[in-house]
C-alpha positions, 0 to 999 in steps of 0.5 A: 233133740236136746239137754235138759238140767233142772233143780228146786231148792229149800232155799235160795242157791245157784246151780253152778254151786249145786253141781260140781265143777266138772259135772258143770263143764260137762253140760256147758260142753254140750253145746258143742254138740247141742250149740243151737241156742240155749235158754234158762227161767228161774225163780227167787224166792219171793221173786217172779220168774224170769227168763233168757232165751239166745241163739248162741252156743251156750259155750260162747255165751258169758251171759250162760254164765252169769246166769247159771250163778244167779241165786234162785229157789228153782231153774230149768236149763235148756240146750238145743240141738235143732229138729230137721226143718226147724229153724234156728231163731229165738222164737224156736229156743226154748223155754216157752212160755205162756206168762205164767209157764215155761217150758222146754222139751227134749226129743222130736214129735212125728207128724206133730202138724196133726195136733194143731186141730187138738188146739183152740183158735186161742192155742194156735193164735198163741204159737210163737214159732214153728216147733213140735216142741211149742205145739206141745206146750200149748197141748199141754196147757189147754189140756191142764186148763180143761182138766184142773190139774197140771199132772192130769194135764200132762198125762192126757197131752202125752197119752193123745200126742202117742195115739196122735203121732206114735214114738217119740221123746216128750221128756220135758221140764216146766217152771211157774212161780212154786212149782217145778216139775220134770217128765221122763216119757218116751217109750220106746222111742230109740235113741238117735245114735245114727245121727248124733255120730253122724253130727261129730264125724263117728260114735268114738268122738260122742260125748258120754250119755249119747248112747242108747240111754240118750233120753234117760234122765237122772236125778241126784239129792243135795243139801237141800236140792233135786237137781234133774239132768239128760245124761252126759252130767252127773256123777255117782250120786245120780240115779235113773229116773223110772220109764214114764215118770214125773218130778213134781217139786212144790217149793211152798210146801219144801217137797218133791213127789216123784210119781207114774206118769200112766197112773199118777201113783206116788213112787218116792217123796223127798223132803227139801228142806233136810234132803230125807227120804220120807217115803 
């Protein structure tokens, strides 16, 4: 289980300026909790995207910070708290990639060992490390590839991963060049109040958003930008994002779609370029 934060922006910014002081510390502090490593892909414009990935606590790393005022059109930012039995080694940070995506994932896939025969010799040879999460990614990439489409793509990997394995969080964040993209689904999946309390010694010493609204993510509009977050981030201009929900943002075309994961249907649009509603 882990946080995510994610933006796309009409222009070149960085996502310690995008975010206010406090709601930036409030995620860096995360990682007292989610101290498993942490990890970021970023994109400038006219740039390709690059990426960091490290084992440490994002608190303790001055690399964290440097890269977090890195001007970029487009981010996703990961902090992870380890699955049982998942080792803590650079090949298991995310975000993952393939050379053209990258990925990361917030929640835990039961059984996930039954998607590999899902997979393509390819797919398997590709696996890097040991985690549901990247099992996930390499899903969702033959999946996209034999469908043509990236949201189709993602609406056939989460439909097969429940029929497959039941609940759990699939709420995940992708990055390629132009395009970002943020997907709330996890059902009825609970969240791990048990053993969040147990990790910090009682539910009174839990950071704020570790509750039952654990796997929600929330969004928030600003000069030109959608900024996605978990919760345990943002302030009052942030709204819930609906149950089962993609962010699609296209960079080239300066616009963020939010759209049903079930069926596709288009929700909400928002314009980067002057932060407008034009749905």
């Amino acid at each position: 289980m882990c946080r995510l934060l994610a933006f796309a922006s009409s222009d070149d910014t960085t996502l310690q300026s995008l975010l206010t002081p406090q709601e930036f510390e409030n995620y860096r502090q995360l990682s007292t909790l989610h101290g498993d490593g942490w990890g970021a892909a970023w994109q400038a414009a006219g740039a390709s995207v690059r990426q960091a990935n490290s084992v440490e606590r994002a608190v303790d790393d001055e690399e964290f910070l440097f890269i977090t005022r890195e001007p970029a059109s487009a981010s996703i930012v990961h902090l992870r708290w380890a699955t049982s039995g998942f080792p803590v080694c650079v090949e298991n940070t995310h975000p993952f990639t393939d050379g053209t995506w990258r990925f990361a994932h917030n929640g835990a896939i039961a059984h996930s060992e039954r998607l590999l025969e899902f997979l393509s010799a390819e797919r398997r040879a590709a696996l890097q490390g040991s985690t549901d999460s990247e099992i996930y990614f390499q899903l969702f990439l033959e999946k996209a590839e034999a469908l043509g489409d990236i949201v189709t793509g993602l609406r056939a990997t989460v439909a097969l991963i429940r029929e497959v394995c039941g609940l759990g969080s699939l709420n995940c964040l992708l990055l390629t060049e132009g395009r970002m993209i943020a997907v709330q689904a996890f059902g009825a999946t609970p969240a791990p109040t048990a053993s969040l309390a147990e990790s910090v010694g009682g539910a009174d010493h839990l950071p704020e958003g570790h509750g039952e609204d654990y796997y929600r993510l929330r969004y928030a509009v600003r000069r030109g930008s959608v900024l996605v977050a978990s919760t345990g981030v943002g302030g009052e201009d942030w709204r819930d994002l609906g149950d089962d929900a993609i962010i699609d943002a296209d960079l080239d075309a300066g616009r963020v779609v939010i759209r049903r994961l079930v069926d596709g249907a288009e929700l909400q649009s928002i314009a980067l370029v002057n932060n407008s509603n034009v749905a």
